[in-house]
C-alpha positions as CSV (number, residue, x, y, z in Angstrom):
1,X,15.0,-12.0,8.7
2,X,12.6,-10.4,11.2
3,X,9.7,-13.2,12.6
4,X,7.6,-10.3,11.3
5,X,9.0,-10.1,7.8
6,X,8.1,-14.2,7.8
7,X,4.5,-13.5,8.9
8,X,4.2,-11.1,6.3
9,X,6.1,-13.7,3.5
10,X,3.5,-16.6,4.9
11,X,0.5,-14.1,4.4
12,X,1.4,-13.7,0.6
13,X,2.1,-17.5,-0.1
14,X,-1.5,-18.2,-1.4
15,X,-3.1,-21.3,-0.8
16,X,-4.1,-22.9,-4.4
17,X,-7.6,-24.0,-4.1
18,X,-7.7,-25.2,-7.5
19,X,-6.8,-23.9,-11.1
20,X,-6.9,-20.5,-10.6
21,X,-8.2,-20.3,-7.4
22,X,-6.4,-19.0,-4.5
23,X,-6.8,-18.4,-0.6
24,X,-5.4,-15.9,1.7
25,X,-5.3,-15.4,5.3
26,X,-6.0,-11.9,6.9
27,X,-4.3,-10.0,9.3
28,X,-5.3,-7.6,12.4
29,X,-5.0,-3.5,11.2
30,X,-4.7,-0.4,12.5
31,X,-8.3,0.2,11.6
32,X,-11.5,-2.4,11.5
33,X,-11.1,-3.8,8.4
34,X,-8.1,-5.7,6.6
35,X,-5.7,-3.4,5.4
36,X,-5.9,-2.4,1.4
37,X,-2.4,-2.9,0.9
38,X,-2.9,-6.8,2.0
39,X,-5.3,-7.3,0.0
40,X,-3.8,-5.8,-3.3
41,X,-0.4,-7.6,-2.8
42,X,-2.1,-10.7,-2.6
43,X,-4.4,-10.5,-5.4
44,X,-1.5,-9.7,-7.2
45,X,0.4,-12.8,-5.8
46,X,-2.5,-15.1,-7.4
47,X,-2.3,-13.5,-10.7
48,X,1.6,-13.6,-10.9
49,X,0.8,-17.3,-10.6
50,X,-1.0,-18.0,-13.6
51,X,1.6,-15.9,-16.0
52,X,4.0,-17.5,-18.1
53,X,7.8,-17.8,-17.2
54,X,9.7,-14.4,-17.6
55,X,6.6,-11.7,-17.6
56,X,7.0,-9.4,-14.9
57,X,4.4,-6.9,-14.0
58,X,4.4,-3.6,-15.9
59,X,0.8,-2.0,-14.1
60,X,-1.7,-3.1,-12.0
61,X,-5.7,-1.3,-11.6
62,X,-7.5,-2.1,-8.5
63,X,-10.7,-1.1,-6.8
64,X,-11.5,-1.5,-3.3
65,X,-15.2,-2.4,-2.9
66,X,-16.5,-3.3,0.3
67,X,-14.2,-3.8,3.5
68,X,-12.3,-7.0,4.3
69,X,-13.2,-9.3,7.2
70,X,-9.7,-9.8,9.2
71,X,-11.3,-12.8,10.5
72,X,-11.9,-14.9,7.7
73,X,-9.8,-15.9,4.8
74,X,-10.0,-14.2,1.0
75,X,-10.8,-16.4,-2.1
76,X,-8.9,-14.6,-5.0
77,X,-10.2,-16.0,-8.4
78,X,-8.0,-15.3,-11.6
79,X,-9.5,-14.8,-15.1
80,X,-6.9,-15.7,-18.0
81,X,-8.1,-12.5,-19.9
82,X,-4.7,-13.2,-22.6
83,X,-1.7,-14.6,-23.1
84,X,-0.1,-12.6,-26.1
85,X,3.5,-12.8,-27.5
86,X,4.8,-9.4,-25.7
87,X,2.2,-9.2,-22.7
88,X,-0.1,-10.6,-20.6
89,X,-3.4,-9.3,-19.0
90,X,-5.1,-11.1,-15.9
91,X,-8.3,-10.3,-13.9
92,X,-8.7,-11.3,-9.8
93,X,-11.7,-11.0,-8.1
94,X,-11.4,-10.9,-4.3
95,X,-13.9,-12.5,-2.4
96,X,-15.2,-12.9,1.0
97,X,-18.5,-14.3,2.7
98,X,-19.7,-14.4,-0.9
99,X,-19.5,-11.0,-2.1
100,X,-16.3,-9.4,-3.7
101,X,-14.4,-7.1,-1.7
102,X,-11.9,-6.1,-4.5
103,X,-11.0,-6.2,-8.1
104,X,-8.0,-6.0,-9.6
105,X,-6.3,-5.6,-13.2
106,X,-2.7,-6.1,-14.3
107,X,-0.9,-6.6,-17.3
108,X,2.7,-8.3,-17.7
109,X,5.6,-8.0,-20.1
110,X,8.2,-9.8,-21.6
111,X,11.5,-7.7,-21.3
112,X,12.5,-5.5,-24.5
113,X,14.9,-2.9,-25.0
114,X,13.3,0.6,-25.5
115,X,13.2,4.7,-25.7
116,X,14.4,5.7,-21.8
117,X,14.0,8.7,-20.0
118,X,12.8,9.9,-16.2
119,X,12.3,12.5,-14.2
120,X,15.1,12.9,-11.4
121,X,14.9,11.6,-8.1
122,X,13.7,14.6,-5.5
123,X,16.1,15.6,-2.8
124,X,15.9,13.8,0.7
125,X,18.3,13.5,3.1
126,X,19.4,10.1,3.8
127,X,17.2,7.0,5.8
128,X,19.9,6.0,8.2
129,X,19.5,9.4,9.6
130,X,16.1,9.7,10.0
131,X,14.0,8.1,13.2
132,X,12.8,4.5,12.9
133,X,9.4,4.1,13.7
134,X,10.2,2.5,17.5
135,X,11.8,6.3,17.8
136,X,9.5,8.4,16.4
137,X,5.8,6.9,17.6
138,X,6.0,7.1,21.3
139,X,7.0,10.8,21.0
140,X,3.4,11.3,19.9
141,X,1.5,9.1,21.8
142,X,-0.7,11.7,23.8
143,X,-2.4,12.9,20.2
144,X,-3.7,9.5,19.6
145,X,-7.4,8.6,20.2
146,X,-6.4,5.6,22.1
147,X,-3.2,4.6,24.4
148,X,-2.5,1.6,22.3
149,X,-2.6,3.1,19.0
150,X,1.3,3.5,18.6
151,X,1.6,-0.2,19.4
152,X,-0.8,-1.2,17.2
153,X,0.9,1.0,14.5
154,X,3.9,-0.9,15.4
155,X,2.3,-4.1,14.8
156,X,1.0,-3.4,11.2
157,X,3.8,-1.5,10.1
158,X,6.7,-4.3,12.0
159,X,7.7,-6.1,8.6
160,X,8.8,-2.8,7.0
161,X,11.2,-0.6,8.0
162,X,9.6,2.6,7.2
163,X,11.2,6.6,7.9
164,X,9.2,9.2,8.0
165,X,11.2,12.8,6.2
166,X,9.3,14.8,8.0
167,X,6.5,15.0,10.4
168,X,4.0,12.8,9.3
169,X,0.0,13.7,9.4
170,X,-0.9,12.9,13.4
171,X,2.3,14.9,14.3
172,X,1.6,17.9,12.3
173,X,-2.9,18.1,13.3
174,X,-4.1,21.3,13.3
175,X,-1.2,23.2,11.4
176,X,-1.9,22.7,7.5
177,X,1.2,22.7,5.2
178,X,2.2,21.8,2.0
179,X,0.2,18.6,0.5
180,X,3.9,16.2,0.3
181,X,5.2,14.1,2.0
182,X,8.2,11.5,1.9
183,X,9.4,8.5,3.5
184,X,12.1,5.8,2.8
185,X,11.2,2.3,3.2
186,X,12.5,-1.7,3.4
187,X,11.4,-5.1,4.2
188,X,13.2,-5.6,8.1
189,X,14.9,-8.3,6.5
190,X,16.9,-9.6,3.5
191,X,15.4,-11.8,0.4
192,X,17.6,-14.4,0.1
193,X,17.5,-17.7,-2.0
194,X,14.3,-18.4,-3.1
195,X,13.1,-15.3,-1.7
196,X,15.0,-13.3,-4.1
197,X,11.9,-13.4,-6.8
198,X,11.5,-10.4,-8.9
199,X,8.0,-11.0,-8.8
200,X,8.0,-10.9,-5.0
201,X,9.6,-7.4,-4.2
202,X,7.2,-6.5,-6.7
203,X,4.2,-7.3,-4.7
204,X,6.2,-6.4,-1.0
205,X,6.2,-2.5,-2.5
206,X,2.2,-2.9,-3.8
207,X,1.6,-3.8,-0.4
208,X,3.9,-1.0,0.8
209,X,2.5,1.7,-1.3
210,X,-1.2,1.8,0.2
211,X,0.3,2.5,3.7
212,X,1.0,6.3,3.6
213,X,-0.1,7.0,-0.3
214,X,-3.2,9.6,1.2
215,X,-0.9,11.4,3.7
216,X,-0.3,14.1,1.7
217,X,-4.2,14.9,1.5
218,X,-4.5,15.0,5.0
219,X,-1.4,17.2,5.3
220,X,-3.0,20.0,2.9
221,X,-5.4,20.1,5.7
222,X,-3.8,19.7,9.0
223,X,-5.9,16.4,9.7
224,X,-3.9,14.3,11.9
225,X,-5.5,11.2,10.2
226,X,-7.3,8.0,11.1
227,X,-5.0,7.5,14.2
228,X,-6.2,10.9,15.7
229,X,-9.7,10.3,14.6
230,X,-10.3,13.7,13.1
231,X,-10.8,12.1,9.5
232,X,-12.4,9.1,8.8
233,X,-11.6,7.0,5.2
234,X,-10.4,4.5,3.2
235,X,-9.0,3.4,-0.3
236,X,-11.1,3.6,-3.5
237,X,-9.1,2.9,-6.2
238,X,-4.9,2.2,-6.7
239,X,-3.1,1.9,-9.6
240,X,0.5,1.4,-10.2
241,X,3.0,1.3,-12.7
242,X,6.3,-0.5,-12.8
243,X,9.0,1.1,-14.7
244,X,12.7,-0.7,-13.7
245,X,13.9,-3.4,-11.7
246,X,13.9,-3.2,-8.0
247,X,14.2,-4.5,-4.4
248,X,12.0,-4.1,-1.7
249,X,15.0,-5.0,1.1
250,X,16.8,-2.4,0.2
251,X,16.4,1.5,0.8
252,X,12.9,2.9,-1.3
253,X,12.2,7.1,-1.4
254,X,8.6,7.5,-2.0
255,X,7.9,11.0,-2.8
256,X,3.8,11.5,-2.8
257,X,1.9,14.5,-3.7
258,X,-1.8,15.6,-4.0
259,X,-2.9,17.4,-6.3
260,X,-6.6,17.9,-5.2
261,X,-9.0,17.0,-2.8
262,X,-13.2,17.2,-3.0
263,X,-16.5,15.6,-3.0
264,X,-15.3,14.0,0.0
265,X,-12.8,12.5,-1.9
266,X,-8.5,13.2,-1.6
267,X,-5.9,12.1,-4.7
268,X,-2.9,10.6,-3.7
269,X,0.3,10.4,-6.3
270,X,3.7,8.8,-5.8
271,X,7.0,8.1,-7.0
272,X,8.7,4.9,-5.6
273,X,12.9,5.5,-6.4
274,X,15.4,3.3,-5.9
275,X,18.4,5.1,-3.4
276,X,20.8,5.4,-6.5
277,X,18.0,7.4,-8.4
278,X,16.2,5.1,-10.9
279,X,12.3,5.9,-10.9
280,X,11.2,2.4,-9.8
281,X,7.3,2.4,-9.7
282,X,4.4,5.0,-10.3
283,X,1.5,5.3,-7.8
284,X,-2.1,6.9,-7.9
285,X,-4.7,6.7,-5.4
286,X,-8.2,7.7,-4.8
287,X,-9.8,7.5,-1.3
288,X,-12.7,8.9,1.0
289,X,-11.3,11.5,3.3
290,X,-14.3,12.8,5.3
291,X,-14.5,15.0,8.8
292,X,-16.2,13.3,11.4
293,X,-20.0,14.5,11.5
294,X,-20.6,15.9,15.3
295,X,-24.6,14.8,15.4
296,X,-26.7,16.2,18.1
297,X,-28.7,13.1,17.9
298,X,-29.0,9.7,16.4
299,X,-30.9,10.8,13.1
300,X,-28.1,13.0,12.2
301,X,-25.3,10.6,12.3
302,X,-24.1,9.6,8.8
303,X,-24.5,5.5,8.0
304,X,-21.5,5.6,5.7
């Protein structure tokens, strides 16, 4: 297992404050503020905690509120909404310097037998042929708005092994395309032992999904992205559903879409499949995707 993979494992074992209170540390981004997908996976950690023995998430709503602090720790509080004989429902409130930063609601379920059908699993040519991310960033280096970004993409983006099926957004600036876009992922490491927790890989791909989930809105538009600094954004809502059993070390397509984009505002939908085919997870996300306001003075510049 990678020391990176650890760091991420250490950052989703919550401390327990009390009954149904739990603390996480934060970690540096890519951007100012502590990444969504962080923040998600962990609130989901600390309702995962409070669930009876054998309920596994089925869906998880989430709103982002205000941006995290990376330097100061997240109190996640956990309201028993109910415990009923099929399913469970919790509530966690993220909070930080006293005001919440993010709210989240999932629901769990016992495992029953049921009606089964799916859509097949899109074409995409396999991971181990496709650059890692060590190959592909430097190549691109000269687009980015600063000379460390690709190192500090690195750094987010070291405990997962994530492949790229084509160009991604800061590669492809200024030459729109179709709004899609695909990448396999994995943890850079195996989950072994105790580490093999259903519950875990579950909240490994939450964290996962927020990472690349609006690419496909910027690629509609030939915006290179946050990284290039022709956009500027950030996550609204998420919301995910979890369909059949999974792991998060092992190969992950996720095929994302977007269907629309306005109001200063870009939808994001993905399909998380396992590499044998089996629709795995359901994503939907909501974020600001603005252009960068060019003011001729200081009373022009927007505050937001």
């Amino acid at each position: 297992m990678s020391n990176e993979l650890t760091s991420l494992l250490d950052l989703l074992d919550l401390e327990r404050v009390e009954q149904d209170i739990y603390r996480g540390d934060s970690r540096e981004a890519v951007v100012p503020r502590v990444f969504g997908g962080q923040v998600a996976a962990q609130a989901l950690v600390a309702a995962c905690r409070t669930v009876p023995e054998g309920r596994l998430p089925h869906s998880l709503h989430a709103y982002f509120l205000r941006p995290g602090d990376p330097g100061a720790p997240i109190v996640y509080t956990v309201d028993r909404i109910r415990d009923g004989r099929s399913f469970t429902t919790r509530r966690v409130v993220a909070v930080q310097h006293g005001q919440p930063i993010f709210h989240l609601s999932s629901s769990f379920q016992t495992f029953e037998d049921g009606l089964e059908h799916q859509e097949p699993m899109p074409e995409a040519p396999d991971p181990e042929t496709l650059p890692t991310a060590e190959e592909m960033l430097p190549r691109y280096a000269e687009l980015f708005r600063g000379s460390d970004v690709p190192q500090r993409l690195l750094k987010a983006r070291a405990a997962v092994d994530l492949r790229y099926v084509r160009e991604p957004p800061f590669a492809s600036a200024g030459r729109p395309r179709e709004p899609r876009s695909q990448v396999w992922f994995r943890t850079n490491g195996k989950l072994d032992g105790t580490l093999d927790d259903p519950m875990l890989h579950i909240c490994l791909a939450t964290y996962v999904s927020d990472m690349t989930l609006l690419d496909s809105v910027l690629l509609a538009h030939g915006r290179g992205g946050w990284a290039v600094g022709d956009v500027v954004g950030a996550s609204l809502d998420h919301a995910m559903w979890f369909h059949r059993p999974f792991r998060a070390d092992e190969w992950l397509l996720y095929d994302q879409v977007s269907p629309t984009a306005q109001g200063g505002r870009g939808l994001g939908q993905g399909r998380i499949y396992t590499r044998d085919g089996r629709l795995a997870v359901s994503v939907i996300q909501e974020g600001v995707v603005r252009v960068p306001r060019q003011p001729s003075n200081s009373r022009n510049r927007d505050s937001h």
